[in-house]
C-alpha positions as CSV (number, residue, x, y, z in Angstrom):
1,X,5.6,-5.8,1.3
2,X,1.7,-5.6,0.7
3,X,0.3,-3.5,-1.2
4,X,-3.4,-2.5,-1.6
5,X,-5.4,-0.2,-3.4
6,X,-8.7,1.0,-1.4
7,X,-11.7,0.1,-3.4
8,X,-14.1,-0.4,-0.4
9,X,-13.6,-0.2,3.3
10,X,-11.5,-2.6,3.8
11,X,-10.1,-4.4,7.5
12,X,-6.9,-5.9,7.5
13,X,-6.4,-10.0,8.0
14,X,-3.2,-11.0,8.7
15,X,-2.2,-15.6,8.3
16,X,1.1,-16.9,8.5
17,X,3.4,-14.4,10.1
18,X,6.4,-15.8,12.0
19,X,8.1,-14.5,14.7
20,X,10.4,-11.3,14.2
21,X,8.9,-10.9,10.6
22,X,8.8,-7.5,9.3
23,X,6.2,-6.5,7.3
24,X,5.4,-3.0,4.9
25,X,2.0,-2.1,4.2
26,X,1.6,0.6,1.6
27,X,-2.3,1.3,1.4
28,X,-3.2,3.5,-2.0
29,X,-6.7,5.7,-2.0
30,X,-8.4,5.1,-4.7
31,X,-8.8,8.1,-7.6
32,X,-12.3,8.9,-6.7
33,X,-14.0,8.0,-3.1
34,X,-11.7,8.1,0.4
35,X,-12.3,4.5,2.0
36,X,-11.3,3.7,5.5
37,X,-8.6,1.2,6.7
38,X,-9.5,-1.0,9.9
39,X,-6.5,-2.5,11.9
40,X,-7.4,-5.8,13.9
41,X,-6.7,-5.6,17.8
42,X,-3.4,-7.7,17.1
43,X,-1.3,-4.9,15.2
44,X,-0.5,-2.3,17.2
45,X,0.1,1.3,16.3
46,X,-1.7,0.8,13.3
47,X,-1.8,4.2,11.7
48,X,-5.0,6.4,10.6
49,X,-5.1,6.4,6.5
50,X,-5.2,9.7,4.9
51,X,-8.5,10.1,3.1
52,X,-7.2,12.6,0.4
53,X,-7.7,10.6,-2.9
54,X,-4.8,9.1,-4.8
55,X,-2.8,9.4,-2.0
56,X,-0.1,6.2,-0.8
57,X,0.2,5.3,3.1
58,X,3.1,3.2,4.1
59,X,3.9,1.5,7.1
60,X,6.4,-1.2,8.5
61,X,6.0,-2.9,11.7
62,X,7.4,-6.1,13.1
63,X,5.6,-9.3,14.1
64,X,6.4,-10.0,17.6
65,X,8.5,-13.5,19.2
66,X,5.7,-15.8,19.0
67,X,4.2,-14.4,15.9
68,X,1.1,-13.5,17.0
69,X,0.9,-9.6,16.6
70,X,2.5,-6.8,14.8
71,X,4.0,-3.9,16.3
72,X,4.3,-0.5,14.0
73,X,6.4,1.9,13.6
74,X,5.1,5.3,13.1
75,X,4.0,5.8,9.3
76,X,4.4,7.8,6.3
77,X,0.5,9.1,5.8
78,X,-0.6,11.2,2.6
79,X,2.4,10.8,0.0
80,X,1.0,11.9,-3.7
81,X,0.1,8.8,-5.6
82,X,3.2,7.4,-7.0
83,X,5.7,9.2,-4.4
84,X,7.0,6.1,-3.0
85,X,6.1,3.6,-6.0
């Protein structure tokens, strides 16, 4: 599980994911300006953050067989702050 709390427009880097790895991304807004989320090519299905502030975004997805991407399943966008924590 990753967790990370928007403080500036931020793009995703991914290192040492083996095959059939699951991984859960829960990506907070910060209290007072919406920042963007930018998914590399090699997760797919990578979901649009919700730009409401204080807001948690949670997503799982998988790493495929030879590790080299992650596949997502669709994902929980816009909870309150502190809904899922």
């Amino acid at each position: 599980m990753q967790e990370h709390i928007l403080t500036e427009n931020t793009t995703v880097a991914l290192s040492n994911i083996t095959a059939g790895q699951q991984v859960t991304f829960i990506i907070v807004q910060n209290a007072s300006a919406a920042k963007t989320l930018a998914w590399p090519s090699t997760i797919h299905g990578g979901m649009t953050v919700d730009t409401a502030l204080s807001t948690e975004n949670v997503q799982t997805c998988t790493a495929s067989g030879n590790g080299t991407d992650l596949y997502c399943a669709p994902g929980l966008i816009g909870i309150p702050a502190g809904g899922i924590l």
